[in-house]
C-alpha positions in Angstrom: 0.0 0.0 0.0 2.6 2.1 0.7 4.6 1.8 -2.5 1.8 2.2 -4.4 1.5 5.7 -2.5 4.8 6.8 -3.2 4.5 5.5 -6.9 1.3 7.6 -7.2 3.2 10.9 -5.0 5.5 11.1 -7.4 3.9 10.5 -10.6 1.5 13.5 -9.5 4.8 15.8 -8.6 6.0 15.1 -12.3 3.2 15.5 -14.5 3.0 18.5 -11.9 6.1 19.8 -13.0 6.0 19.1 -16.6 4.4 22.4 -17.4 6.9 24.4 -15.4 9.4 23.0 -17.2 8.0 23.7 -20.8 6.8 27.2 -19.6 10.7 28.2 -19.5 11.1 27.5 -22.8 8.7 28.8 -24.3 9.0 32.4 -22.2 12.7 31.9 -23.4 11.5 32.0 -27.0 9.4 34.5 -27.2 11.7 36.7 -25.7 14.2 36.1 -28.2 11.6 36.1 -31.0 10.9 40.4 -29.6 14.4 41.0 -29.1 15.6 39.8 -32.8 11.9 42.0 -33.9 13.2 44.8 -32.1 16.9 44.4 -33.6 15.5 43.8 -36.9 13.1 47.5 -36.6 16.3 49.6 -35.0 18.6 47.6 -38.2 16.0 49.1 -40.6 15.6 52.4 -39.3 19.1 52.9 -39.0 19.4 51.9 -42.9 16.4 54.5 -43.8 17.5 57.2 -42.0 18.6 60.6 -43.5 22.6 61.0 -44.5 22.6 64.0 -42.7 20.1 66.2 -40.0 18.4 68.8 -40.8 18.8 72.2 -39.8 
């Protein structure tokens, strides 16, 4: 009885876990998706801007 507890504890503490674990990922890849956007709109305007300031 008591093995199938602990059996059943920690099956319950992984699946708990398992969308912890994915979570970090994904939060890690979307904030390196908006950091290559925002590199990618800075690169552009930085090609489109004027050669020289106005007056």
């Amino acid at each position: 009885m008591l093995k199938s507890f602990r059996l059943s504890a920690a099956l319950v503490m992984l699946l708990g876990m398992a969308p912890l674990l994915s979570a970090c990922h994904t939060t890690a890849g979307v904030g390196q998706d908006v950091s290559q956007g925002g590199h990618a709109l800075s690169n552009s305007a930085n090609a489109n801007a004027p050669a020289s300031p106005p007056p």
